[in-house]
C-alpha positions, 0 to 999 in steps of 0.5 A: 500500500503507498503512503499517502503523502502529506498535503503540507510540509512545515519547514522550520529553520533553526540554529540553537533553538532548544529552548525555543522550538520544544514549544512550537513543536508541542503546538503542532502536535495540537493542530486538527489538520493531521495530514502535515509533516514537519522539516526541521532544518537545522543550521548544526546547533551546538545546545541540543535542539537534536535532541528536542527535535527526536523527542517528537517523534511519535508525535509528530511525521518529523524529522531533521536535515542539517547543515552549516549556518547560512542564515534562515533563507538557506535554512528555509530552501534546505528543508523545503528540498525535502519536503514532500507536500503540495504547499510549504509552510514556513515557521520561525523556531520561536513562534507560538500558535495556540489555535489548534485549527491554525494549518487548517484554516491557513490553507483552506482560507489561501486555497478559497482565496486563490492565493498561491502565498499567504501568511495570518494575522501577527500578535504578540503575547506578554510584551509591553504594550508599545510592542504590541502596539507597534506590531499590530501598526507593522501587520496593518501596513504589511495588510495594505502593502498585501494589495499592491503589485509587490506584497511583503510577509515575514519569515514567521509564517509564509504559507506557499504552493511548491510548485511556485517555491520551485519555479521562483527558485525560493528564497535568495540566499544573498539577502541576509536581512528581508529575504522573506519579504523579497521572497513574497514580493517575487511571487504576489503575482500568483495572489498573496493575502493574510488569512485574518480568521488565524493568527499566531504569536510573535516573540517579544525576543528580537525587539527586547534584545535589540533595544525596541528603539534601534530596532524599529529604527533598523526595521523602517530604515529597511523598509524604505531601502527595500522599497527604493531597491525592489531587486537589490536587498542583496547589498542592503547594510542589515544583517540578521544575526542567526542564532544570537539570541538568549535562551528562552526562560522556562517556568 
């Protein structure tokens, strides 16, 4: 008897996620869409996220591809090499998704939509109020940004036909800072959108760790080069540090 394959494939880059990606892990084993895989690609972490990662299996059609650290683009395209779904979900290592019908929803939204990208609504959990805030101001710009000719989404959640991943050969791997939005911009000609019947939690980590002044500041001055240098985020001066982060504090 042949497997059936599965509809999604879940590819979630890490490097040095163990205190991160247990919780994520844990929230997918929850969903009520069961026709899912998940693809850890992992950037050869050194804190046991092997380990975590194994622990699932059981739980989850789960497993692991590693290679050196290139950044989450790279590590994005190394999983979705492995994936054997029609459509790709991307997932960063520290998001958190309480809705146990978050994959269902997503993809039966993007499919009735005729969306060949999408993403769901962005909310962040037990950070101050400025930050929340500020993130629902990002995701009501990103939602206008959604009707133009060139549409943007972050790495946190981008749901993705493979067929258009393949022909658009995923995401460059030059761009070390916004190759998501590069990424998503590239193919929102076959229709892109944000599912607002889902949604799922960003972590405060990035923004607490940067200072949430500079890291505004760094994350507006990106936006206006990406959009006086559509095709050139390749030479843009930001960088995202992969895997400089502060374990997560556990109760």
């Amino acid at each position: 008897m042949k497997s059936v394959l599965p509809v999604v494939s879940v590819v979630i880059p890490a490097y040095n996620e163990a205190t991160y990606i247990d919780r994520l892990l844990e929230d997918l084993t929850k969903q009520s869409f069961a026709n899912f895989e998940v693809i850890v690609s992992d950037a050869d972490s050194r804190d046991g996220t092997d380990k975590v990662v194994k622990s699932f299996k059981g739980k989850l059609d789960i497993k692991m591809v590693v290679s050196p650290p290139k950044g989450p683009g790279a590590g994005r395209n190394l999983g979705a090499k492995s994936a054997r779904g029609g459509w790709l979900l991307f997932l960063d290592a520290d998001v958190d998704i309480d809705d146990p019908n978050f994959i269902g929803t997503l993809l039966a939204r993007a499919k009735n939509s005729g969306w060949g990208t999408a993403s769901a609504k962005m909310r962040m959990n037990k950070a101050p109020i400025y930050n929340r805030l500020g993130l629902s101001m990002f995701y009501n710009y990103q939602k206008l940004l959604s009707h133009t000719k060139h549409p943007v989404a972050q790495g946190y959640c981008i749901l993705t036909r493979r067929d258009i991943f393949r022909a658009n050969n995923g995401f460059n791997e030059k761009i070390f800072y916004g190759e998501d939005n590069d990424y998503v911009s590239r193919t929102g000609n076959h229709g892109f959108g944000f599912v607002e019947q889902t949604y799922y939690y960003v972590d405060p980590r990035r923004n607490q760790q940067e200072g949430a002044i500079w890291f505004s500041i760094k994350n507006l001055l990106h936006e206006m080069y990406r959009i006086t240098h559509l095709s050139g985020l390749e030479s843009q001066p930001f960088k995202y540090e992969f895997g400089k982060h502060q374990p997560r504090k556990k109760k």
